[in-house]
SEFIZA-3560 file (N, C-alpha, C; in Angstrom, 3 decimals):
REM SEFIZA-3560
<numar><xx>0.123</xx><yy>-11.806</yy><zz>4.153</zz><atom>N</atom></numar>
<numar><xx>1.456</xx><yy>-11.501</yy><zz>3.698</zz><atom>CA</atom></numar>
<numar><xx>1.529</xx><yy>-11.159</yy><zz>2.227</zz><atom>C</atom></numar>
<numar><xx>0.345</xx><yy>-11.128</yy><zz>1.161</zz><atom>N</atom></numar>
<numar><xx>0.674</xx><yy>-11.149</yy><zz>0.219</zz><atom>CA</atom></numar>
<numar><xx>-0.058</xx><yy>-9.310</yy><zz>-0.207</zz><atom>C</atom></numar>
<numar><xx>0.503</xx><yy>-8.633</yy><zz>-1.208</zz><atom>N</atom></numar>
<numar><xx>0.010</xx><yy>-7.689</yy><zz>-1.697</zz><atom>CA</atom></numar>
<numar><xx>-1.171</xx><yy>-7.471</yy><zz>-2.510</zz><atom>C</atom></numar>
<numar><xx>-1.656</xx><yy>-6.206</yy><zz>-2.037</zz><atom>N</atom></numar>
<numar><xx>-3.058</xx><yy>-6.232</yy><zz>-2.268</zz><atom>CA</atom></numar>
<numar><xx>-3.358</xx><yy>-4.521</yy><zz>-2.930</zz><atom>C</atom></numar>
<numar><xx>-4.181</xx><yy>-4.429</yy><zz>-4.485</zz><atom>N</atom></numar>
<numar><xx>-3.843</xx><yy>-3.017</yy><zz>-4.648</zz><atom>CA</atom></numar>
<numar><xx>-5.980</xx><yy>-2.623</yy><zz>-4.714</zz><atom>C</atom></numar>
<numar><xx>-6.182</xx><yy>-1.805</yy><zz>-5.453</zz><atom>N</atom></numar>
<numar><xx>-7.798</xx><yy>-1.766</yy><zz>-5.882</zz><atom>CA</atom></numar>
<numar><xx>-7.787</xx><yy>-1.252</yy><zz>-6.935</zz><atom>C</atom></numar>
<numar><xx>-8.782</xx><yy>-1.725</yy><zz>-7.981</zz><atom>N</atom></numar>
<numar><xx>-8.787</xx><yy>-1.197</yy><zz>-9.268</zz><atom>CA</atom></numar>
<numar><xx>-9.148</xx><yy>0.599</yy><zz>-9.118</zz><atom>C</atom></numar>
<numar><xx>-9.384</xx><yy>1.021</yy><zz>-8.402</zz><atom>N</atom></numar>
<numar><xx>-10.187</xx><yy>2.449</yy><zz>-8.357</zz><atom>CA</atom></numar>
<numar><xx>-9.285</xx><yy>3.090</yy><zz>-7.817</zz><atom>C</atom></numar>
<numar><xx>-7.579</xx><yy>2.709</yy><zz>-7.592</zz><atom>N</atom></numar>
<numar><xx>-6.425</xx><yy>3.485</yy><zz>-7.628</zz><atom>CA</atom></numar>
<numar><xx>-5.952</xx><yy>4.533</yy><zz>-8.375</zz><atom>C</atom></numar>
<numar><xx>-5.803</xx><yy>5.664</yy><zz>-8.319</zz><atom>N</atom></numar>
<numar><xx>-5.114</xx><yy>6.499</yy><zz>-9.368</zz><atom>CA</atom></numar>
<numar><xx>-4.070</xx><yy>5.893</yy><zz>-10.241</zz><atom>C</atom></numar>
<numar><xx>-2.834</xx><yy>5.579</yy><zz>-9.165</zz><atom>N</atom></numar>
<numar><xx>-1.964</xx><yy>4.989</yy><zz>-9.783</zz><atom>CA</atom></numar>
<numar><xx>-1.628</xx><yy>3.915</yy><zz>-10.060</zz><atom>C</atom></numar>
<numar><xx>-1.399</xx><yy>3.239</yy><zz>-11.325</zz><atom>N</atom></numar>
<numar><xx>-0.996</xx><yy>1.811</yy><zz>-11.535</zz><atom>CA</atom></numar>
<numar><xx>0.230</xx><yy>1.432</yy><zz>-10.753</zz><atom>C</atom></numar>
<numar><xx>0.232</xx><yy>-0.095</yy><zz>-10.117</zz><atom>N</atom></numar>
<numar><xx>1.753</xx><yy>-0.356</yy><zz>-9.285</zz><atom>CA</atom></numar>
<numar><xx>1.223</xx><yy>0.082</yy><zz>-7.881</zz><atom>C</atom></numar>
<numar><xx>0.766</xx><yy>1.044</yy><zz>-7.100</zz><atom>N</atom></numar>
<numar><xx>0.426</xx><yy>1.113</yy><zz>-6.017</zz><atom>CA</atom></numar>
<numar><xx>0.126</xx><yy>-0.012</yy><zz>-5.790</zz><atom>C</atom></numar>
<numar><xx>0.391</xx><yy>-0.343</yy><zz>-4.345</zz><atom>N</atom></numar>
<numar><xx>-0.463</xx><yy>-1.785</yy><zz>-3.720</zz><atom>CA</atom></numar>
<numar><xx>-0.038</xx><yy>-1.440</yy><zz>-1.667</zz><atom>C</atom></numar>
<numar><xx>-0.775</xx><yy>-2.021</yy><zz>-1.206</zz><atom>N</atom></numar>
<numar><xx>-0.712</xx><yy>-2.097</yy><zz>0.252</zz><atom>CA</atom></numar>
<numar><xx>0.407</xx><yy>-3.892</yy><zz>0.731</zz><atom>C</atom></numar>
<numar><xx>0.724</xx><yy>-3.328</yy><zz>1.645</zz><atom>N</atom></numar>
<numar><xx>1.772</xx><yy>-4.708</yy><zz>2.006</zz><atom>CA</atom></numar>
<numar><xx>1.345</xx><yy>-4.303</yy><zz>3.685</zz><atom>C</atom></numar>
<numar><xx>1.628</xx><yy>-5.819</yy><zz>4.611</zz><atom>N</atom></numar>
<numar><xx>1.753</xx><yy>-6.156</yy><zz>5.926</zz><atom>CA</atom></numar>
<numar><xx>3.284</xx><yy>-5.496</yy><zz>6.134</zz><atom>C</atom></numar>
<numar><xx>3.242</xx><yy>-5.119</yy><zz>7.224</zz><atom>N</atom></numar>
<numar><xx>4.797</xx><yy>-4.727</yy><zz>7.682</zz><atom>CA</atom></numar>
<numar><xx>4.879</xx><yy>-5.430</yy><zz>9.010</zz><atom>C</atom></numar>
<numar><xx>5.252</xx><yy>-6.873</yy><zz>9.808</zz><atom>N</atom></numar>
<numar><xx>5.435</xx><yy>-7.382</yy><zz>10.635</zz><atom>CA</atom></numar>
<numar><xx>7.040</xx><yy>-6.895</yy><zz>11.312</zz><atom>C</atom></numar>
<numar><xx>7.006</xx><yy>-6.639</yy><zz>13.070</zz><atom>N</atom></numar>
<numar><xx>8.011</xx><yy>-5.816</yy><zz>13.552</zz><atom>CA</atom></numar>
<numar><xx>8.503</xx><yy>-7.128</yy><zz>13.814</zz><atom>C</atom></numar>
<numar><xx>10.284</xx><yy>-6.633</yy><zz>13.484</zz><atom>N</atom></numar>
<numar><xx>11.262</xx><yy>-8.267</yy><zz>14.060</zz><atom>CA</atom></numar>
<numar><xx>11.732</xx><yy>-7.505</yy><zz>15.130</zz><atom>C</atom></numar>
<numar><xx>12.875</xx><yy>-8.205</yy><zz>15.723</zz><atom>N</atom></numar>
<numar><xx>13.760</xx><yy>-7.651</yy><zz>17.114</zz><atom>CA</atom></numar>
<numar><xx>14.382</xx><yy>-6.228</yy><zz>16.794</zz><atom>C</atom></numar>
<numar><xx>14.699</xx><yy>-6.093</yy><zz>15.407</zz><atom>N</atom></numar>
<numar><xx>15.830</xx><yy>-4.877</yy><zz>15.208</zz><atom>CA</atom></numar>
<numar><xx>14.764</xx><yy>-3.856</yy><zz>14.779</zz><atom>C</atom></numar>
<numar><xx>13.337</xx><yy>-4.078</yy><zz>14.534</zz><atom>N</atom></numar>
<numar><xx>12.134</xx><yy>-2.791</yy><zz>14.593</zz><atom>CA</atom></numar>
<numar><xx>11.382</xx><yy>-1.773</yy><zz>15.535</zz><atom>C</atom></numar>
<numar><xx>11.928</xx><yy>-0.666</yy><zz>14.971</zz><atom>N</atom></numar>
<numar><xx>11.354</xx><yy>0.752</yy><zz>16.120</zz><atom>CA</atom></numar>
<numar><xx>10.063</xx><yy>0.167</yy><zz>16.352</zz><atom>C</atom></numar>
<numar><xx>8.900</xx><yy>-0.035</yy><zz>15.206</zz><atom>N</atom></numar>
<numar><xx>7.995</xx><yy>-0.212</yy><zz>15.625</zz><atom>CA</atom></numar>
<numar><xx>7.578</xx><yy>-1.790</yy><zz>16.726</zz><atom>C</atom></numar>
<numar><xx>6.300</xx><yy>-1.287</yy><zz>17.143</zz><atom>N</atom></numar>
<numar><xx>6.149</xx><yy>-2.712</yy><zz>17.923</zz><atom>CA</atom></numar>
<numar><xx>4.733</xx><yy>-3.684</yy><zz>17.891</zz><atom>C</atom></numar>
<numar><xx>4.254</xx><yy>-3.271</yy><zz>17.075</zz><atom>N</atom></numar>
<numar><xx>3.262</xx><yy>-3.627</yy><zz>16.455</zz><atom>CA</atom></numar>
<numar><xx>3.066</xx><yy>-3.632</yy><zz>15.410</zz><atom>C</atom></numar>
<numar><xx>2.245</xx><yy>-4.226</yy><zz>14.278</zz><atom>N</atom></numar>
<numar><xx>2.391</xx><yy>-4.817</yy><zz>12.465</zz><atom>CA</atom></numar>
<numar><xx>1.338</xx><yy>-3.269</yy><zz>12.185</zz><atom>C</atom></numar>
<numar><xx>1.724</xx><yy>-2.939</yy><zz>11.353</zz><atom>N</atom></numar>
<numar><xx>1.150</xx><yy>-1.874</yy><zz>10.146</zz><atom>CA</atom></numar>
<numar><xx>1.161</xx><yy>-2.085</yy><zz>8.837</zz><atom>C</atom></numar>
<numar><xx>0.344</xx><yy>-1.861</yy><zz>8.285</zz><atom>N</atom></numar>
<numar><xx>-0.387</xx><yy>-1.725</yy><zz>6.639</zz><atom>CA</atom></numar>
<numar><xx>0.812</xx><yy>-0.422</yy><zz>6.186</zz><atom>C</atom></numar>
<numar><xx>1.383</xx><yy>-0.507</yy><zz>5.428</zz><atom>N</atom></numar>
<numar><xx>1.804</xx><yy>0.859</yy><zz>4.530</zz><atom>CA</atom></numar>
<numar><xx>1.332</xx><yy>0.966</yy><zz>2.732</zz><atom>C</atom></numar>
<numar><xx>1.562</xx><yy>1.670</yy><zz>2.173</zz><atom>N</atom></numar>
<numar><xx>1.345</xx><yy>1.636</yy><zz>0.910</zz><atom>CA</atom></numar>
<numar><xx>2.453</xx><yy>2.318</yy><zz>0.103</zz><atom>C</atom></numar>
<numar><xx>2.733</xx><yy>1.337</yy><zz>-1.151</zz><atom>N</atom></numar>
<numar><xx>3.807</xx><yy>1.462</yy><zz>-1.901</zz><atom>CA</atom></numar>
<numar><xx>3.383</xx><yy>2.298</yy><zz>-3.008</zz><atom>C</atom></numar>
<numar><xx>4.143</xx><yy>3.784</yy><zz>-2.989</zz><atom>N</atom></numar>
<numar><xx>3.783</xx><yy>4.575</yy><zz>-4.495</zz><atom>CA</atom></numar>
<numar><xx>4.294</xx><yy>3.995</yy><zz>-5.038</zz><atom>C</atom></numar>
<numar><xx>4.239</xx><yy>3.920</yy><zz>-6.687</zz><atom>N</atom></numar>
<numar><xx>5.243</xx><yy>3.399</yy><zz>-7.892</zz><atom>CA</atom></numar>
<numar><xx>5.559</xx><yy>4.910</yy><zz>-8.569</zz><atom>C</atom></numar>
<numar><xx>5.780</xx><yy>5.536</yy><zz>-8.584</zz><atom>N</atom></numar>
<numar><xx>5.704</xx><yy>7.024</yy><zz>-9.539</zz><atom>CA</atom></numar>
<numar><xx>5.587</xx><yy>6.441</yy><zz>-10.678</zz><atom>C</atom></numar>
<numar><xx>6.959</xx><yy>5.675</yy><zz>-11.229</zz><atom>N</atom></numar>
<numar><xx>7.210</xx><yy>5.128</yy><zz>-12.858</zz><atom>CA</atom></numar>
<numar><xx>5.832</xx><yy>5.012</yy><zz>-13.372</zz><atom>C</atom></numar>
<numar><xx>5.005</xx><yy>4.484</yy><zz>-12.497</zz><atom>N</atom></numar>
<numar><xx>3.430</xx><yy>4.087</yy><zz>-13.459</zz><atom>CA</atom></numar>
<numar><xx>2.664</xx><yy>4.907</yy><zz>-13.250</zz><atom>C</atom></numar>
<numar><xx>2.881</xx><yy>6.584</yy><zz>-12.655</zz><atom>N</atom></numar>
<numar><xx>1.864</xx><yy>7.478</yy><zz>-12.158</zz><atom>CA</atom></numar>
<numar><xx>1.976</xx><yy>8.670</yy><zz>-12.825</zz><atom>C</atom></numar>
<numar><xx>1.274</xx><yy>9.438</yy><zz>-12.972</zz><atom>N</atom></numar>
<numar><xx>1.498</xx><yy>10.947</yy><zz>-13.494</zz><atom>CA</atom></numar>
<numar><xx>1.356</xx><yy>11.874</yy><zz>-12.543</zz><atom>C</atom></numar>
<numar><xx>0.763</xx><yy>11.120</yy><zz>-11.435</zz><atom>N</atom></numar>
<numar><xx>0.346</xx><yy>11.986</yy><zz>-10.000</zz><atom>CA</atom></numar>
<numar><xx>1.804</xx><yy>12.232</yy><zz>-8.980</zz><atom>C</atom></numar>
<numar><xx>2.639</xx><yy>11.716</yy><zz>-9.377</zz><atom>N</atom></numar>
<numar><xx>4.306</xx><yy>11.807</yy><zz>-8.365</zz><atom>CA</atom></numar>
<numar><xx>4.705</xx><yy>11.533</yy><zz>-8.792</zz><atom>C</atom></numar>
<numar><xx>5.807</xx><yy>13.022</yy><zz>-8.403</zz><atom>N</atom></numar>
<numar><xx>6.765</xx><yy>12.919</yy><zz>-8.908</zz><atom>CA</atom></numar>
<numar><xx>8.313</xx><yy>12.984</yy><zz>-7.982</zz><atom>C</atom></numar>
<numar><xx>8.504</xx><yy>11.419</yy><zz>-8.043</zz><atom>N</atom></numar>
<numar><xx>9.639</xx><yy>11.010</yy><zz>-6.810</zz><atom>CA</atom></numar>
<numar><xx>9.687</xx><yy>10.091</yy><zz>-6.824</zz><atom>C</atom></numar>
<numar><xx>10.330</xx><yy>9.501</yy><zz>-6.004</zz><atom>N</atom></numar>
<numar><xx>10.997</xx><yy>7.727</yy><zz>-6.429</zz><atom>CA</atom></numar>
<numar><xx>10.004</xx><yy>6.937</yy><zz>-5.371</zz><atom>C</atom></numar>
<numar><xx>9.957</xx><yy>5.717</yy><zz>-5.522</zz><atom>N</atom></numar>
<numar><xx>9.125</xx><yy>4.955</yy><zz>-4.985</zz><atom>CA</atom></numar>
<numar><xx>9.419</xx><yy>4.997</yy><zz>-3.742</zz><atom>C</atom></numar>
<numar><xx>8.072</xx><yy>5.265</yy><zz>-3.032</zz><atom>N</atom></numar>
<numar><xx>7.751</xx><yy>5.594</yy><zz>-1.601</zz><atom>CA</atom></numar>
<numar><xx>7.109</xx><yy>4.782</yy><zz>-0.949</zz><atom>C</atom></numar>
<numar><xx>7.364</xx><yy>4.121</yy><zz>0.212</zz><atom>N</atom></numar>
<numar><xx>6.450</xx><yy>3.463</yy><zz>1.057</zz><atom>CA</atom></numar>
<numar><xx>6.009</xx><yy>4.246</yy><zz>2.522</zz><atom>C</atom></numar>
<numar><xx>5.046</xx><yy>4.337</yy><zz>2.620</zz><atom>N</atom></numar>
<numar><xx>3.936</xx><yy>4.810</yy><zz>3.606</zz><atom>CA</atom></numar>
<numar><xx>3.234</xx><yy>4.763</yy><zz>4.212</zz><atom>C</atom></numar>
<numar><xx>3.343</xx><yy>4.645</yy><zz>5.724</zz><atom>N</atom></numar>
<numar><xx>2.141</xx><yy>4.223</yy><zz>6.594</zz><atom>CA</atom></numar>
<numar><xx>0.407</xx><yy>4.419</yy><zz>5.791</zz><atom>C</atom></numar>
<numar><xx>-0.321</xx><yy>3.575</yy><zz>5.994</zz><atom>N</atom></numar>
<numar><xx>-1.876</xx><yy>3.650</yy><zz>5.517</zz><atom>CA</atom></numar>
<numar><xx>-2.852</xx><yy>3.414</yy><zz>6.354</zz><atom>C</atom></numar>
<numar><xx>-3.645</xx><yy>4.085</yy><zz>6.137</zz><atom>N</atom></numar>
<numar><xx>-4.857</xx><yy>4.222</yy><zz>7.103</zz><atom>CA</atom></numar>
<numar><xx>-5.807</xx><yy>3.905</yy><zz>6.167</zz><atom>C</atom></numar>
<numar><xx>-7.017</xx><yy>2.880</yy><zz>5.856</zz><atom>N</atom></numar>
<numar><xx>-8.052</xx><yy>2.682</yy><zz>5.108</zz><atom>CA</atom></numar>
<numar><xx>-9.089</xx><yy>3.763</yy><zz>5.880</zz><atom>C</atom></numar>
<numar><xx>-9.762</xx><yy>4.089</yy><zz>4.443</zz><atom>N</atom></numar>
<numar><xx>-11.249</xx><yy>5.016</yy><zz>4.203</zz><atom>CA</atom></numar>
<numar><xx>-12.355</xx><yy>4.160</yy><zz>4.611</zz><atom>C</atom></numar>
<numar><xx>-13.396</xx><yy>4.921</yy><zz>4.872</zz><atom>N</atom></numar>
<numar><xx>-14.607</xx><yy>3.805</yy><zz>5.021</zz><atom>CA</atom></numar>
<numar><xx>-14.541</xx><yy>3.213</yy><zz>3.361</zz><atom>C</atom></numar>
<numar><xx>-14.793</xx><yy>4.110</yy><zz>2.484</zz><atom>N</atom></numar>
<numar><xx>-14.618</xx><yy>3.631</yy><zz>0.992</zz><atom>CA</atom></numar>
<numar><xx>-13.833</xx><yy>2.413</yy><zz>0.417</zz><atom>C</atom></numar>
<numar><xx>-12.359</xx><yy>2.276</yy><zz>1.327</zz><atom>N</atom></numar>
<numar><xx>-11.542</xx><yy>1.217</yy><zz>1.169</zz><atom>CA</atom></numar>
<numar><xx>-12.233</xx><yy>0.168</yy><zz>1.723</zz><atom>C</atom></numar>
<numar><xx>-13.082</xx><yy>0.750</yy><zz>2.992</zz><atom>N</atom></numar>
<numar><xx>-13.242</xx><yy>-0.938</yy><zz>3.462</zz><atom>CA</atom></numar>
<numar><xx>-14.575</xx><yy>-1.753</yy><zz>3.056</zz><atom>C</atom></numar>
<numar><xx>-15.087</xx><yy>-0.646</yy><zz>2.501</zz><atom>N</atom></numar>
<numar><xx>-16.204</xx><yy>-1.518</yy><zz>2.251</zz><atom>CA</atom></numar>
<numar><xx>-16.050</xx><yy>-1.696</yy><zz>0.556</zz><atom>C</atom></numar>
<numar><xx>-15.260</xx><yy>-1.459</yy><zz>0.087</zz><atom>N</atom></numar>
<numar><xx>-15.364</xx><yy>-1.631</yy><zz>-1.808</zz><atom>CA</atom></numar>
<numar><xx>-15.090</xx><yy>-2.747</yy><zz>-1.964</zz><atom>C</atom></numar>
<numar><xx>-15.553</xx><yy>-3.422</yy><zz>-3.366</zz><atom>N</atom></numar>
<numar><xx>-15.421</xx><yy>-4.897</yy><zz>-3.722</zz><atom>CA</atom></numar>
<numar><xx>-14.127</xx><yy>-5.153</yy><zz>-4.959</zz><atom>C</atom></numar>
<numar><xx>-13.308</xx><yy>-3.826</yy><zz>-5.258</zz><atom>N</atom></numar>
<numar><xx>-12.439</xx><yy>-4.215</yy><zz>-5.811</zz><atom>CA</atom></numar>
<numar><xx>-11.105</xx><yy>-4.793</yy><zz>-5.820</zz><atom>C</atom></numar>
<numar><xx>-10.880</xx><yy>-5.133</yy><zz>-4.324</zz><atom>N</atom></numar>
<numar><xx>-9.434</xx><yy>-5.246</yy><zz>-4.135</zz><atom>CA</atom></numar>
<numar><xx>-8.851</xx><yy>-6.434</yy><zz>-4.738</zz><atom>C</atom></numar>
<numar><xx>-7.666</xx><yy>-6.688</yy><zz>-5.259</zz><atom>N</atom></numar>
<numar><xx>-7.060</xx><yy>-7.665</yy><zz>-5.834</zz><atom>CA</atom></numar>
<numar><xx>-5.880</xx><yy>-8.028</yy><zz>-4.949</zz><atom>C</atom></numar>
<numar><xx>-5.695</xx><yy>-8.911</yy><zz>-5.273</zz><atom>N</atom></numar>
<numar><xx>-4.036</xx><yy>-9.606</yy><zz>-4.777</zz><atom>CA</atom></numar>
<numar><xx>-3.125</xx><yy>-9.856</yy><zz>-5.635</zz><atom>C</atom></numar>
<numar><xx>-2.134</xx><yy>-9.199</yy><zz>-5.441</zz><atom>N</atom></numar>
<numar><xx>-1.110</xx><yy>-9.471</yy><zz>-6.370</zz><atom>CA</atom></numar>
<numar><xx>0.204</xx><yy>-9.970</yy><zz>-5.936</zz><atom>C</atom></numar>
<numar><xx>0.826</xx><yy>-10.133</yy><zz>-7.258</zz><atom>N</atom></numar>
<numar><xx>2.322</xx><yy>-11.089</yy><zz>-7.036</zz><atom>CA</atom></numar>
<numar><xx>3.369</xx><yy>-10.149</yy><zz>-6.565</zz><atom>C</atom></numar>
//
């Protein structure tokens, strides 16, 4: 449940979150999405976006991931 980003992110503020489905959710099963921040990016330009995510082999095997608050 807690957020999780990787130092080898483009953008600062990005991070991945759990999305667990309640009664009032289209979906029906839990998905990973990922939160743009633009404010901390030079790469987008648009307001903070959340987005289904699919990990890389690269994501899954790298040793940088952190947890954050």
């Amino acid at each position: 449940g807690k957020k999780v980003t990787r130092k080898g992110w483009t953008g600062n503020g990005h991070y991945l979150q759990l999305q667990c489905p309640d009664k009032n959710s289209k979906m029906n099963m839990p998905y990973i999405y990922i939160v743009l921040n633009p404010s901390n990016s030079n790469h987008y330009k648009l307001d903070t976006a959340m987005v289904p995510w699919n990990a890389s082999q690269t994501d899954m095997l790298c040793e940088d991931w952190e947890i954050i608050d």
